[in-house]
N, C-alpha and C positions, 0 to 999 in steps of 0.2 A: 430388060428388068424382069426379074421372077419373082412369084409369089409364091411362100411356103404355105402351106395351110397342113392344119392339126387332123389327124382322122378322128370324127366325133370317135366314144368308146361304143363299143357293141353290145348292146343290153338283151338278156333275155327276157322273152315274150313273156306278159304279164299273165299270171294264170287266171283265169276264168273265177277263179274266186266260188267259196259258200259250199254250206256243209256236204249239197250233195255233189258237188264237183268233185271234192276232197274224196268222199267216197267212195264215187267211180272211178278215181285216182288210183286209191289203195288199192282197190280190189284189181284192177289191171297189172300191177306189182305185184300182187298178190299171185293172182294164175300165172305171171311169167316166173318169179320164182319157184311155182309148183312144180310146173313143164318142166322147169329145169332140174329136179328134186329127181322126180322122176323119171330122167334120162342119165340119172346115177343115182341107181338102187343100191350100191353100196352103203351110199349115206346114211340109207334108214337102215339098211342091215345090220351094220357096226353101231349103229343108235339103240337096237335093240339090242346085240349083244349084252354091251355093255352091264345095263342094269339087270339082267338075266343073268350074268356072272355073279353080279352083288346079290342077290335073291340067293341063288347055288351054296356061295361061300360063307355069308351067314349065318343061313339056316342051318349049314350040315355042317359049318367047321367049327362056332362060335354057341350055337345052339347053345348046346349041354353045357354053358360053363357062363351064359349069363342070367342073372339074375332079378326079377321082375317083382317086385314087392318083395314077396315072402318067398316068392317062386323060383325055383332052378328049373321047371319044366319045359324042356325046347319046345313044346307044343303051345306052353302062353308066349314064350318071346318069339316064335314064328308070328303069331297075330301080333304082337307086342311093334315088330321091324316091318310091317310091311306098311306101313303110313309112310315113315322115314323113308325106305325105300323108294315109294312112289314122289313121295316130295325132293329125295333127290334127282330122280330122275328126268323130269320135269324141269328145275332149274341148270341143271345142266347140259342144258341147252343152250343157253347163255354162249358158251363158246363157238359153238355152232351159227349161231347170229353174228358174235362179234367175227366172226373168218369170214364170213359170204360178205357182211361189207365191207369188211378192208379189201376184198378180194375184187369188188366193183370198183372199190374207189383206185385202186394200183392198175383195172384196166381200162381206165375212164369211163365207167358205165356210166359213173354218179354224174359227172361233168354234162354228159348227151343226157339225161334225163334233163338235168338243170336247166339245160336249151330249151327243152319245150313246155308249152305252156302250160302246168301242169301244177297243183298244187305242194307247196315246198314240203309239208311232212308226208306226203302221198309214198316216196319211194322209202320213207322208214318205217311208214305203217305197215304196206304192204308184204314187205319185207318180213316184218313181225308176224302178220297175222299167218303167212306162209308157215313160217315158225311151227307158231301155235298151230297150225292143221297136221305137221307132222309130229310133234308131241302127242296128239291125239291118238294120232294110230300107234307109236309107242308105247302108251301110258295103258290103250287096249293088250295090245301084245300080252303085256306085263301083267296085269289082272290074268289074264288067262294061267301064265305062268304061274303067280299065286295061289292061286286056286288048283293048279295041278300039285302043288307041293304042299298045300294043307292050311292053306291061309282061308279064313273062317268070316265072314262079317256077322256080329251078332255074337262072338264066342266070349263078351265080357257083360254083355249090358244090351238093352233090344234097341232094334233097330230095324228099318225097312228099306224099301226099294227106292223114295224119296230121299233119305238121309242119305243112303250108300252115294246116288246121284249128285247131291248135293257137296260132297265130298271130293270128291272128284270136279267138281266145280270152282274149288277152293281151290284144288291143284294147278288147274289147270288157270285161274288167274295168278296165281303167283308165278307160273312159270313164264305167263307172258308178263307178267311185270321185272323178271327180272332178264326178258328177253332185249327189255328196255338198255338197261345197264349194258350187255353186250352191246346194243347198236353204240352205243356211245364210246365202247370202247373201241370199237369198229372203226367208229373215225377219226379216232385221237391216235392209232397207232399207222406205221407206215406198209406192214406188211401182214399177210393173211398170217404167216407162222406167228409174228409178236399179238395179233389178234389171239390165236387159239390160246398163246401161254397168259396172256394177260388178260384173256377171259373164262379161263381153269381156277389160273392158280388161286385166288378169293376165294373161290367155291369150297375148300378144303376147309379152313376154320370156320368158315359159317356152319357149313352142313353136318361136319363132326364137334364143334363148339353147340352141340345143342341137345335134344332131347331125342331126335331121330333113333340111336343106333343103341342108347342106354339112358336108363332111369336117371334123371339129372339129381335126386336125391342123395346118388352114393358120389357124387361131384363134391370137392370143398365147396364152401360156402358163397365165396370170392366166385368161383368157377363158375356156379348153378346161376347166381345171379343175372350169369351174362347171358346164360344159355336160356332162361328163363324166360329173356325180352328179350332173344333172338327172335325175328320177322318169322324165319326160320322155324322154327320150332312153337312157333304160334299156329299153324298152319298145321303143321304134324298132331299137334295136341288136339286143333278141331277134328280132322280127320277120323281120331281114334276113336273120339266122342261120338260122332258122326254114324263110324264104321262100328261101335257097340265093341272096339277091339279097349284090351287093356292098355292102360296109360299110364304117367308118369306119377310118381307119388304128391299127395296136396303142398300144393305151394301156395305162400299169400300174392306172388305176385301178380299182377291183376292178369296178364296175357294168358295165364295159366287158369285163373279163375272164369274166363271167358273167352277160350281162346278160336269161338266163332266170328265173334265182332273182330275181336284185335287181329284176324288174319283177315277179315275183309278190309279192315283201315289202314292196314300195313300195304298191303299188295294197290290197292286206290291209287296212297301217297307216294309209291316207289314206279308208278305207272307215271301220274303228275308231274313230278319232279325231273324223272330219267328222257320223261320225252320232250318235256320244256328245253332242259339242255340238249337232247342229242338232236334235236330241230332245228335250233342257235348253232351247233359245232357243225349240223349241217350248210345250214347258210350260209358258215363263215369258210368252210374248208375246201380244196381244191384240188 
């Protein structure tokens, strides 16, 4: 006579639990994605590229033929593009987040994390904050690069050393909030390439759908409306403010009328939300 018996299921160890577990968590994610960052300096090289092209092409090909209020003068839309600039560059990051973890989760990193006892949003945090360490040094790059080609702070309205900081403050939490978004695209999709294109393609009508690159005034009506309460172009508006660089002509809509608060409660809620879910897609995916 035999007896069958069931193999209980095999459950991963319960994490240790509390806020500063979680934190030691992340930050351990955190340094091994760096380690790894930096054992392929191409990453950041081509990260900087990139928005050094858009700064180049801008300035010197676009220059002379866009319009800034009353202004045709490249030397106000040089200041005018360089908020946009930096707040593109910043969220375009996003794809960059979303390919490194599709790229874990196709070599079962996310799986062996999941084994240990370890906090469940620890390996998205970490993940992020990595992110955001190399936006950092990007987003410097880049100031420097501005500043070599004539970009001014101060050159519309005063401003100082706290404000300029402060702006760059702004950048740099929307970029991690929308680093969010990528994580989540990261585990919804099955490979690092469907990662990179479906954490690109978006970025196109946000970031051009806004105030960034031209005065949303000479936009139809319909058009400016949208780009007006773009998150997006909430964040470029404070910046300008910020940076005492020219801005967009007055608009009643409120993002525009304030658009310090509305880029800090935009970037909060898209942090909130994006990691609520991509913490849930985490627990759920495999």
């Amino acid at each position: 006579m035999s007896v069958t018996t069931k193999d209980a299921p095999v459950l991963a160890p319960r994490p240790a639990g509390g806020v500063v577990q979680s934190f030691r968590d992340s930050l351990v994610v955190a340094k091994r994605n760096l380690i790894r960052m930096s054992r392929i300096p191409e990453m950041l090289l081509f990260g900087v590229i990139q928005p050094v092209m858009f700064v180049v092409l801008f300035t010197y090909v676009f220059g002379g033929s866009m319009r800034i209020g009353n202004s045709t003068n490249p030397e106000d839309y040089k200041n005018f593009l360089m908020a946009g600039i930096f707040a593109q560059t910043v969220t375009f990051a996003t794809a960059g987040s979303a390919a490194g973890i599709a790229d874990d989760m196709q070599k079962g990193l996310v799986d062996r994390f999941r084994s240990l006892p370890m906090a469940r949003g620890a390996v998205l945090t970490g993940r992020t904050v990595a992110d955001l360490a190399q936006t950092c040094i990007t987003l410097s790059v880049l100031a420097i690069v501005a500043l070599i080609v004539g970009w001014r702070p101060g050159s519309d309205g005063p401003t100082n050393a706290g404000r300029v900081l402060a702006a760059f403050g702004l950048l740099l939490l929307l970029g991690y909030a929308f680093t969010w978004i990528g994580a989540l695209i990261g585990l919804s999709v099955r490979t690092p390439e469907a990662a990179t294109s479906g954490g690109i393609i978006w970025l196109f009508p946000v970031t051009f759908l806004s105030n960034a690159f031209v005065d949303s005034s000479q936009m139809t009506p319909w058009v400016r409306h949208i780009a007006d309460w773009n998150p997006f172009s909430a964040t470029v508006q404070a910046c300008r403010e910020l940076f005492g660089n020219p801005g967009v002509s007055p608009s009643s809509a409120w993002p525009m009328q304030n658009p310090v608060w509305a880029s800090l409660i935009y970037s909060l809620v898209i942090v909130v939300v994006f990691r609520t879910l991509a913490v849930r897609k985490y627990r759920k995916t495999s």
